[in-house]
C-alpha positions as CSV (number, residue, x, y, z in Angstrom):
1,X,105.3,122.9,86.5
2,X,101.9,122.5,85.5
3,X,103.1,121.7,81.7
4,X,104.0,118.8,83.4
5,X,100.7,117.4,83.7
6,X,101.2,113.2,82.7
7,X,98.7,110.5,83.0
8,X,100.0,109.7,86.1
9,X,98.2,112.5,87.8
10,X,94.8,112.2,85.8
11,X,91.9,111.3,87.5
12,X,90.4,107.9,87.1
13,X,87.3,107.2,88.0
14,X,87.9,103.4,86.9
15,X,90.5,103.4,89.9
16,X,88.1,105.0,91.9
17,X,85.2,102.6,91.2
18,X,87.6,99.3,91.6
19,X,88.8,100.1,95.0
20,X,84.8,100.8,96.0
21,X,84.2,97.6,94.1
22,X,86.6,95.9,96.0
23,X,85.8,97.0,99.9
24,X,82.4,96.4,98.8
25,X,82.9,92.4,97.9
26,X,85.0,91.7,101.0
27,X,84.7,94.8,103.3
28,X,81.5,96.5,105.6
29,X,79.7,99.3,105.1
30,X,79.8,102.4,107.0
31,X,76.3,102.0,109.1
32,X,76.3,105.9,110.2
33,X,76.6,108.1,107.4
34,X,76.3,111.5,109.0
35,X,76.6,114.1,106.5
36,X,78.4,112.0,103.8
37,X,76.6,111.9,100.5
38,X,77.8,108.7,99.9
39,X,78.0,105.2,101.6
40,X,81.9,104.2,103.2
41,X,83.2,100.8,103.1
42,X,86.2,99.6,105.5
43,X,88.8,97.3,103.8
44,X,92.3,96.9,104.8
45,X,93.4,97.4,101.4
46,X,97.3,97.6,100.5
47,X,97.8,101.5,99.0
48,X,100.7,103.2,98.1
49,X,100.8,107.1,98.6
50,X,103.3,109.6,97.7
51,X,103.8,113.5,96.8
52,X,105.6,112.8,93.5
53,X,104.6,109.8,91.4
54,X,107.3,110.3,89.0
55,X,109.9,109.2,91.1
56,X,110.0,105.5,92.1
57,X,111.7,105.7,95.4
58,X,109.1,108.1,96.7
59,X,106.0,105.9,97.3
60,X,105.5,104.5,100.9
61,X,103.4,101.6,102.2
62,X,100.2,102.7,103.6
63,X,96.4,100.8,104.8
64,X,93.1,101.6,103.6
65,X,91.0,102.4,106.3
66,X,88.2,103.2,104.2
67,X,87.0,104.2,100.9
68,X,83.6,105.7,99.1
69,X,83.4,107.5,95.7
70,X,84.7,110.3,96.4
71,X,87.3,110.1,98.9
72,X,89.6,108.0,101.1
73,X,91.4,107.6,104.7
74,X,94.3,105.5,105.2
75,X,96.7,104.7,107.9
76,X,100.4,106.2,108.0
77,X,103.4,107.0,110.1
78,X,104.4,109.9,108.8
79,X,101.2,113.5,109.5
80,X,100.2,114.8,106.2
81,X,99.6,118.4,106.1
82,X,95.9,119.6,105.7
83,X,95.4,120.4,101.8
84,X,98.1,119.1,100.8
85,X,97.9,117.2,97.6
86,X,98.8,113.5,97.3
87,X,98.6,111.0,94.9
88,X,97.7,107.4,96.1
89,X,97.1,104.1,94.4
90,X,96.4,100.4,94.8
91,X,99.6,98.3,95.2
92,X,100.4,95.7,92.6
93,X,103.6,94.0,92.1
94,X,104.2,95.4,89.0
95,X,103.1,99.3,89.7
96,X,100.1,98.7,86.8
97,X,97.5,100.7,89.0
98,X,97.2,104.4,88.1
99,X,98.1,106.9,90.4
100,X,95.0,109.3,91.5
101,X,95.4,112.6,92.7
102,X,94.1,113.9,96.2
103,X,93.7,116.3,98.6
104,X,94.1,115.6,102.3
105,X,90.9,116.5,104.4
106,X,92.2,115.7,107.5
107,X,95.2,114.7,109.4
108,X,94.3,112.4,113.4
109,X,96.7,110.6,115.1
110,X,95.9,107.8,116.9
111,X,97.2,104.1,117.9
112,X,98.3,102.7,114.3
113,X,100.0,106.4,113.5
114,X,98.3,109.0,111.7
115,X,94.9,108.4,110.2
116,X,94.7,110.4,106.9
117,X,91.3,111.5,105.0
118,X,91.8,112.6,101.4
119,X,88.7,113.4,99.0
120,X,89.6,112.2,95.1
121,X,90.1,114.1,92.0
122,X,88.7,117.3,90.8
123,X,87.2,117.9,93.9
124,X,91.0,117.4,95.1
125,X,91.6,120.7,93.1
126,X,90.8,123.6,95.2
């Protein structure tokens, strides 16, 4: 399957850098960054995450929880299973946003359902 390969499952750093563009205008930074490289801001941002982007039905509803360059979390019901590859996206009305590939980091549950870490793109690869 890996003829396969469409734009759909590129990465995009232009995605990437609107999302961080986005939490950055309207959302806070991340005050403790630990051992992260780079700084994480929390927005509630509308995504849409799914394991197959060429079907239409398979997308489901998720929330940003927050975002930095190069990687993710979100809020779901459903656990995602460590490593598992994922493609996510911003929701629009008419599905314009590219879909970026990811790998899931890590995998909590808590009050809102599962909380879901995923790092972007090539690094999304291994």
């Amino acid at each position: 399957m890996e003829h396969r390969k469409t734009t759909e499952s590129r990465f995009d750093s232009n995605a990437v850098r609107r999302l961080l563009s986005n939490a950055q205008s309207s959302g806070e930074h991340d005050a403790y960054a630990g051992k992260r490289s780079s700084i994480r801001f929390a927005e509630g941002t509308q995504l849409e995450v799914t394991s197959d982007p060429s079907n239409p039905s398979a997308p489901m509803a998720v929330t940003m929880h927050n975002v930095s360059d190069n990687g993710c979390a979100f809020w779901t019901k459903r656990k995602c299973e460590l490593r598992s590859r994922l493609f996510l996206r911003e929701f629009s009305a008419d599905n314009s946003f590219p879909w970026l590939p990811a790998r899931v980091t890590h995998c909590t549950q808590g009050i809102r359902g599962f909380l879901v870490g995923v790092v972007f793109g090539e690094q999304s690869n291994g």
